[in-house]
N, C-alpha and C positions, 0 to 999 in steps of 0.2 A: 504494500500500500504506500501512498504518496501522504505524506503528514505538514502539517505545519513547522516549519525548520530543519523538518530529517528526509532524506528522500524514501526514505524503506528499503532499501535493495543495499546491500552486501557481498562484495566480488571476492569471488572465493576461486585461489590460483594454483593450483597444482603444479609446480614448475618438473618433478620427472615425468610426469606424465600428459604433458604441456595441453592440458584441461582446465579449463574456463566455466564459473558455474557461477550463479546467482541468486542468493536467498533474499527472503522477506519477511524480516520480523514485523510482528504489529506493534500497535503503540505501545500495549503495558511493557514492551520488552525499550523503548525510549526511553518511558517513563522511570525506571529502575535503574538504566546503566547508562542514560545519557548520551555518552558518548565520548570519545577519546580514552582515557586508561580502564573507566568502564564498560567500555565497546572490547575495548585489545583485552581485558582480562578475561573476560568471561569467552572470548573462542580463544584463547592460547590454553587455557584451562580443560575447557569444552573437548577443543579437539587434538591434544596431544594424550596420541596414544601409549605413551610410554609414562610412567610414575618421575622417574629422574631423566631427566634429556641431555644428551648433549651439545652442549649451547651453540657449536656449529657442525652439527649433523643435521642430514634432512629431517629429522622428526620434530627439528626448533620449529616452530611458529613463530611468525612473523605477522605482526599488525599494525598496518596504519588507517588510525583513524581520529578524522576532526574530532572538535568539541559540538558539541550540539550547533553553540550559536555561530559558528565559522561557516562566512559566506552570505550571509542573512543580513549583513549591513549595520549588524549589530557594534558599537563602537570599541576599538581596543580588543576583539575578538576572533584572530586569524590562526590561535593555537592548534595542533596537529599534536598526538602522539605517536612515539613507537614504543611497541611492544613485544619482548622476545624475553629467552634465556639469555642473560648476561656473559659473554665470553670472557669478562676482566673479573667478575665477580663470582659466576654460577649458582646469582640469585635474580630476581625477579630484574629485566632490563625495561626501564621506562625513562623516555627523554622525551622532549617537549621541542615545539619549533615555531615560530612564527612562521612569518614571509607570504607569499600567495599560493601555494601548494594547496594546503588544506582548506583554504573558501574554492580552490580551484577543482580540487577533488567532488568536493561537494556540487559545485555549478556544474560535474558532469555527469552529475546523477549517483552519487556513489557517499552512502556514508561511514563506508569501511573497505581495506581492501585487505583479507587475511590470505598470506601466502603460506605452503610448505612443501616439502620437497629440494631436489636440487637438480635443476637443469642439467643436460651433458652436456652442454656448451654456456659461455657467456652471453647473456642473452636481457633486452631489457622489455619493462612492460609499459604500451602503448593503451590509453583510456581517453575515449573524446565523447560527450554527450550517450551514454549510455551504453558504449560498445566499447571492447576492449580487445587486445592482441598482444601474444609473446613475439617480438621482434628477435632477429639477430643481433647483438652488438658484438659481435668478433674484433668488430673496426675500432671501438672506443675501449677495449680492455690496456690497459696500459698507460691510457691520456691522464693529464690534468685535467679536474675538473671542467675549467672553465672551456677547453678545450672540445671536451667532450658535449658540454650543453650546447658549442655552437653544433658541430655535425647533427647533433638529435635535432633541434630547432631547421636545420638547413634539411636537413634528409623530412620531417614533416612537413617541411614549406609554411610554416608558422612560427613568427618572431614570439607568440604571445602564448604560446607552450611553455606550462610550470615543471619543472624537471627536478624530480630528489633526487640525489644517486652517491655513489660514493667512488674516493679516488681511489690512488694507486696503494693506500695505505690499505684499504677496505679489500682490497683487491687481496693484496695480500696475507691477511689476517691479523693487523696490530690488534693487538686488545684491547687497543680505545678508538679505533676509528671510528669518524664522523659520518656522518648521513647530513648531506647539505640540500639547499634547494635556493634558487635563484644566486646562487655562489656568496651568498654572505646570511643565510638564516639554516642554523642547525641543533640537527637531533645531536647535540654533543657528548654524551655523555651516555658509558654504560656498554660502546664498544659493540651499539650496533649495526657500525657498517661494515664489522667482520660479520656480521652473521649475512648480509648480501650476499660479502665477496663468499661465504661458503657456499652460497645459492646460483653460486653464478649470475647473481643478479646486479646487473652497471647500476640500472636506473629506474623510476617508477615516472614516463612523463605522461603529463596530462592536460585539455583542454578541456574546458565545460562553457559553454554559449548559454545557458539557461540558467534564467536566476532561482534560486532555492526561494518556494513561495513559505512568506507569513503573512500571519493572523492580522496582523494591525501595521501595516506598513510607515504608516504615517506617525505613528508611533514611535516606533523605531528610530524611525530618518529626525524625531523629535528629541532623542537622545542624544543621538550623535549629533547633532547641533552646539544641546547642551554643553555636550566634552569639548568642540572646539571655542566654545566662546571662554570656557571659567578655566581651559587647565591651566593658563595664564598665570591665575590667580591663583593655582593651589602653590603650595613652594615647594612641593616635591616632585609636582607632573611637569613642574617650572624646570625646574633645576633638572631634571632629565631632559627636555627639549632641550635645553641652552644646551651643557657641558655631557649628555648623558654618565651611563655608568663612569666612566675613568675619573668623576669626582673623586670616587671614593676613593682613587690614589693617596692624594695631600689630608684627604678629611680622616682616613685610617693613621696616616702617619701624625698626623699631630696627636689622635687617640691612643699612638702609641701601640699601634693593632693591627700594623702593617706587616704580612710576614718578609718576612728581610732572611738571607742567608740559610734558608730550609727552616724558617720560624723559630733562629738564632737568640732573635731581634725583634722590635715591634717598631724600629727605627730605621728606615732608609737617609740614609745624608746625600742622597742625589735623587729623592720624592716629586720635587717640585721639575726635574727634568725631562718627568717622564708623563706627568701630570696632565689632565683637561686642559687647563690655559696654554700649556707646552702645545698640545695636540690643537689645540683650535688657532693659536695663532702661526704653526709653522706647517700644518699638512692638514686640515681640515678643508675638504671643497664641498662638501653636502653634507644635511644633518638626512639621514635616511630614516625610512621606516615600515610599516606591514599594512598590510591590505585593514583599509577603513580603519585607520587608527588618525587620529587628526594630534598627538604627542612629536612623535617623531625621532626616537629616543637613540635614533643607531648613528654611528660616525662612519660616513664615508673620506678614506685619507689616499692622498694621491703622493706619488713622489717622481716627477719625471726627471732631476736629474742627479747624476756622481753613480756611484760603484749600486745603493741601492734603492733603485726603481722599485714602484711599490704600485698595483695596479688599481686603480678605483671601481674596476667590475668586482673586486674580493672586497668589499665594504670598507671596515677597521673595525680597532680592537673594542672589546670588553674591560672592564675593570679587571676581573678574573685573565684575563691573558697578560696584560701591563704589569702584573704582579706577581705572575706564574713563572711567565718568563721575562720579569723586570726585576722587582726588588725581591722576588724571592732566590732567585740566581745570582742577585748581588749585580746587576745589570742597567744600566741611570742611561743608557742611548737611546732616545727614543726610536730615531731612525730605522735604526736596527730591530726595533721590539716589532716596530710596522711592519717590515720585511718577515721576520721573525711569524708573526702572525698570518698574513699573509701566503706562506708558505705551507703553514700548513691550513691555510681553506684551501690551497692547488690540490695540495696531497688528502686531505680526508681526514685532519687529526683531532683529538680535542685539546685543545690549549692547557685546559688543567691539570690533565695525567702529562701532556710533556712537561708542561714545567713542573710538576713536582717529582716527576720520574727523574728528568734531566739533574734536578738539584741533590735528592735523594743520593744520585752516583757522585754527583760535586762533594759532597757533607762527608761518604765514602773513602773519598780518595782524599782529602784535607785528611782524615785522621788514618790514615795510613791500611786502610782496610784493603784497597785495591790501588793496582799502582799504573804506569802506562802499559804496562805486555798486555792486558786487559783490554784498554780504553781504545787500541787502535794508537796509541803515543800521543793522543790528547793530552795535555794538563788540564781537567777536571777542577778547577779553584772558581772559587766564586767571583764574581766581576770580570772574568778573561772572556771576553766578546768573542773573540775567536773562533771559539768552541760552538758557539750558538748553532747558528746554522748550520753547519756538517753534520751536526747531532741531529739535528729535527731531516738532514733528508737520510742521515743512516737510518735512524728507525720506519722513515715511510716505507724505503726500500729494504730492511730487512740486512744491511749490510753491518757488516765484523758488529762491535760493541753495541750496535741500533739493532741489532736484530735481539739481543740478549734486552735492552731498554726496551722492546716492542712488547713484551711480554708485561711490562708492568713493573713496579716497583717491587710489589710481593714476591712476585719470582725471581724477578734481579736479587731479592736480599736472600733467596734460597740459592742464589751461584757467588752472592760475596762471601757467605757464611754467619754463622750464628751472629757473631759481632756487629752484625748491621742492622739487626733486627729491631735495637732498641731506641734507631732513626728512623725509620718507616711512620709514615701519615697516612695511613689509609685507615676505612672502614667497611668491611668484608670484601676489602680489594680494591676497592676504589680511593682513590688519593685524594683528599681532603681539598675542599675548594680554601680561598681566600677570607677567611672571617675567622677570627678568634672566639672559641670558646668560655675561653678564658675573661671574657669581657660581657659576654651574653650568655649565661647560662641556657638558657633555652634553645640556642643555637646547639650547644655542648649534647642534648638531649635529638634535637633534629639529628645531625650524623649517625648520633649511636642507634635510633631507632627506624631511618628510613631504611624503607624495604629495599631500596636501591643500591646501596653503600651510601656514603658521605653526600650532603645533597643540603646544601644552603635554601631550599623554598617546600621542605615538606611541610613546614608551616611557616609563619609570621615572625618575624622577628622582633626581639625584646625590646629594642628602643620602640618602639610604636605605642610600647603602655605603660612606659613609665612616670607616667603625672597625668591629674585628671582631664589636664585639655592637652592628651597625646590624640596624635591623630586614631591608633588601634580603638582606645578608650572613648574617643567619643564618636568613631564610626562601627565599634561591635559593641555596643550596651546590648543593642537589642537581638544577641545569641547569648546574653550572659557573659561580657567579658567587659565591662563597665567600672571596674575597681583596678587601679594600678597596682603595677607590681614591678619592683626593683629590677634593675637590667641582671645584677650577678645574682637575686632572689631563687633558690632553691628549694619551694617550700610545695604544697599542695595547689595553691595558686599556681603558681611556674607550672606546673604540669597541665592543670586542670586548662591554660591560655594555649597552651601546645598540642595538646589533646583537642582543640576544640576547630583550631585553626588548621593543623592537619588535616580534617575534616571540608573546613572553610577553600583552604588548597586544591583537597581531592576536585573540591566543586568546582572552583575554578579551572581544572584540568579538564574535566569532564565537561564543563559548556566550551571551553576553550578560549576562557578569557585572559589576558596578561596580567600576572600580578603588577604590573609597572602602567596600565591604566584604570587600577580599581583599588580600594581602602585595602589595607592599612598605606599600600605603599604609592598609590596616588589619587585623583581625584574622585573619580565615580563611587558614592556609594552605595550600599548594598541595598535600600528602598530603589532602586533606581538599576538596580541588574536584576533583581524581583522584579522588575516593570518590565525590562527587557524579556525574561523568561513568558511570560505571559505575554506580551505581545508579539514575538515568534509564534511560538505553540500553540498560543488558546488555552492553556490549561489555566485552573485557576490553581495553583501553586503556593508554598509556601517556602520560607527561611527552613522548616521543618523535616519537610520536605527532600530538600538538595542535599542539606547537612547530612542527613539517611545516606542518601546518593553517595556524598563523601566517603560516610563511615563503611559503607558497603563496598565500595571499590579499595578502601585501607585492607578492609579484611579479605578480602578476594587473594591481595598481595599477598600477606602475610601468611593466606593457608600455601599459595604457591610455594613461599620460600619454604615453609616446612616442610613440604612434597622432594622439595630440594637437597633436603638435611641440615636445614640453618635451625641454630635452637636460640636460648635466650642470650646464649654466650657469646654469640655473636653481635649481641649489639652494645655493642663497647665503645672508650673509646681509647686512642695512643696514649703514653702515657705522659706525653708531652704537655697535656692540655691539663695535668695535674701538677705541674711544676711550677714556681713562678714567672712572671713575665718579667723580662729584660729587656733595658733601654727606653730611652723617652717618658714620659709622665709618669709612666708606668710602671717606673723600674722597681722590680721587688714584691709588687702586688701578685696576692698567693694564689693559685691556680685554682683548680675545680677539687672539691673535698670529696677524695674516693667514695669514701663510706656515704656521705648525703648522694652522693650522685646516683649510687647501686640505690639506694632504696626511690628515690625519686622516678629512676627505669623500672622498678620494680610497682610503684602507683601507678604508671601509666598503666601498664598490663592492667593494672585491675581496674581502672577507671574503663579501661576498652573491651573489657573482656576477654581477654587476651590469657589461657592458661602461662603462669610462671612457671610449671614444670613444665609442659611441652612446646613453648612458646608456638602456638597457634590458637585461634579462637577457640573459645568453646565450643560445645555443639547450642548453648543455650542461647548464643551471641548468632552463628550464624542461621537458626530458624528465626529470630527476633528480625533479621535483615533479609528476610525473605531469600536464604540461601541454603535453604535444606538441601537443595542439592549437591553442596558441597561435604555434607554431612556423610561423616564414613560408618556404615551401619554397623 
């Protein structure tokens, strides 16, 4: 059936047995799983036959699917998920993407596309208003990205073709390869553009000519008005147009929460080098941004001239890249960070695991754990620019010491030896994003307990409720989250905001909004994406409602990862983040208190229903959320 904001149809891809099928849920199955990590959980779940999978064998499932409201004109809402087994983790892989893809999915009739199998050849998948085709891509295995998007676009005879796909890293199975789409908006994180390259799949391109019908259009097109006339006005959807993310460069460093030297430090002394004003007054040509967003929040940077050219069809950086592979490498050239960046959207990477992988062998080889016979006769030290780039194209290509980095930090510290182990920043494998724990408590809690590994947006972040007129506090009173609560606070509160916002998130994912144009962390709030829901869909809906939605797609996760063999022991964190902080304001301020933090993880579980001994829902939790099917008799 054809609905208000979902098309009903389901493309379902067989790639070894190169069969093309299409289902059609009705609305109550909308109305329960939304869409995006709702949609990818319940057929990765549904139809993998195997109990444990191999995260790149054909039995992985593979799903991409929008959020409900992507394509619908709804504002700030062109989110996509993917969804698979994790190659870097071998737990539940879930990444998120703007760009035009996912409203573009959807304009061609499609509100899901779940693949499995694995092609005998390289081959990509071709979808335009309602019909679809496995192509050959023999021609584009090997390409750079951008390279590859023109022949797809040249061989369809359509400039206006959405193309995800992955590069030559994906190709070859790093364990954190990216899944891009329009060469600068990506699935980063989780490593699932190795599960393509195991599929033999380049690319997923797509065209849709027909607009996805809603309920009250004019409605709608009334919101999104709203957002371009006030984001102005808020100072966070402000301060993202103007400077985007790379603020947080100079604004962590003066908080002393900058990680610097493999999170050494909370102090870079070359911050301001690398910095938003840096970037906007020497290599800014466009402030970009995703389908019906009126923010604008992405930097496009150009560099045409000296040794490094930097192309404006790969966007620019993230705040998370500036300091993955800037001040956490002990690295202050911006130039270099661009190129740096840059490189790998050609290749497929994600900026986080290089630079904490890259840093991780730095920190290594400073203390004498690995020496050059290793490294290829790199010197590995932190700030030797040198080193950058040859590193980021050995690991895309899989060569000498990038092939040993390609596998991840966790494995690299299983070939330096025990002695490295007690450098490692990851959480169930994945290397820790840019934000200190140690500062935000509730962040400290996000890593250890996303289903993903380490994951800075499983819920909300703690500055947003800390005083009664915090932006959190006085756009979530009405879920319950209306009383402040201290940034390093570790109490019952702290959980009970993280617990809730988790939830708040899932929903987010699942309509397919950006947390960067809605409350806590910009303008739109949530009376006002209630209106949106309902004017898409017709439903009359509630806050009630979604948050279900949330909590239901949380637990879907968390019974996969047990299916997996992940237990409660795995949601931890390094033991870095129990240490104190060194350098800048912060010097000396004491780390996370083991024993509060274990029992704080330990409320969550029971606040969620989350058994402490088998770390998976109950059976009482998942009939509550209308998921007796996942109930094991």
């Amino acid at each position: 059936m054809v609905g208000y904001g979902f098309r009903g149809k389901i493309l379902l891809v067989d790639l070894t047995k190169a069969e093309i099928l299409v289902e059609k849920p009705g609305e109550e199955f909308y109305r329960g799983y939304l869409g995006g990590p709702g949609i990818g959980l319940y057929y990765l779940l549904r139809r993998s036959n195997k109990r444990v999978i191999d995260p790149l064998g054909p039995e992985n499932i593979l799903v991409f699917a929008p959020g409900l409201l992507a394509g619908t004109g709804a504002p700030c809402a062109p989110r996509y998920t993917v969804v698979a087994k994790s190659p870097l983790t071998g737990a539940l892989g879930k990444s998120e993407a703007g760009g035009w893809w996912g409203p573009e999915l959807k304009r061609a009739g499609f509100d899901a596309v779940v693949i499995k199998g694995r092609a005998a050849r390289p081959v990509y998948l071709w979808i335009k208003d309602g019909e679809a085709e496995i192509r050959d891509a023999s021609h584009l295995w090997g390409l750079e990205t951008g390279e590859a998007q023109e022949k797809i676009r040249w061989e369809l005879g359509d400039e206006k073709v959405q193309v995800a796909q992955i590069g030559p890293a994906g190709e070859r199975l790093v364990r954190f390869a990216n899944i891009c789409n329009n060469l600068a908006h990506f699935n980063g994180r989780n490593g699932l553009g190795a599960v393509m390259g195991a599929k033999n799949l380049r690319a997923i391109a797509v065209r849709g000519t027909r607009s996805v019908e809603v309920k009250d259009r004019e409605a709608v097109a009334g919101i999104l008005r709203w957002v371009a006339e006030n984001y102005r006005n808020h100072p966070l959807s402000a301060a993202l147009h103007e400077h985007g993310t790379p603020l947080g460069i100079t604004t962590n460093n003066a908080g002393g929460c900058l990680p610097t030297n493999h999170w050494e430090t909370g102090c870079f002394a070359r911050a301001e080098d690398i910095g938003s004003e840096k970037l906007i007054e020497k290599y800014l040509v466009k402030r970009g941004g995703c389908f019906a967003c009126p923010i604008r929040c992405k930097r496009v940077v150009e560099i045409q001239e000296g040794d490094l050219r930097v192309d404006s069809r790969y966007g620019g950086p993230e705040y998370e890249a500036l300091a993955a592979l800037g001040s956490n490498c002990g690295i202050g050239n911006l130039a270099l960070l661009l190129k740096a960046n840059e490189l790998c959207n050609r290749y497929g990477l994600d900026t986080i695991s290089v630079g904490m992988t890259i840093s991780f062998a730095m920190k290594c080889y400073e203390e004498g754990i690995i020496d050059q016979s290793l490294t290829d006769g790199l010197e590995l030290r932190f700030g030797r620019e040198e080193v950058l780039l040859p590193l980021i194209e050995k690991i895309a290509r899989r060569e000498g010491f990038g092939n040993l980095l390609a596998e991840g930090s966790r494995a690299a510290a299983a070939r330096f030896g025990r002695q490295s182990e007690k450098y490692l920043l990851e959480v169930k494998g994945q290397e820790v994003p840019m934000h200190d724990p140690r500062v935000k408590s509730g962040l400290g809690l996000q890593f250890a307990l996303a289903v993903n590994g380490a994951d800075h947006w499983f819920a909300q972040h703690d500055p947003f409720f800390t005083a009664r007129d915090s932006f959190g506090v006085r756009g979530m009173a009405s879920i319950g989250l209306g009383e402040p609560v201290g940034a390093t606070d570790l109490d019952h509160r702290k959980v009970r905001q993280v617990l809730y916002t988790s939830y708040l998130n899932g929903a987010y994912d699942m309509l397919g909004v950006c947390v960067f144009g809605y409350v806590a962390r910009s303008v739109t709030p949530l009376d006002k994406l209630l209106a949106l829901v309902e004017a898409v869909t017709g439903w009359q809906t509630s806050w009630w409602e979604l948050l279900k939605a949330g909590e239901r797609m949380l637990a879907m996760a968390k019974e996969f990862n047990a299916r997996q063999g992940f237990t409660v022991a795995d949601d931890r964190l390094p033991e870095k983040f129990f240490s104190p902080l060194k350098g800048g304001p912060r010097d000396g301020e004491p780390g996370l208190d083991p024993g509060r933090f274990a029992a704080a993880v330990r409320l969550f579980y029971e606040m969620a229903g989350w058994d402490p001994g088998t770390g998976r829902p109950t059976a009482a939790k998942l009939y509550e959320l209308d998921l007796d099917w996942l109930v094991e008799k």
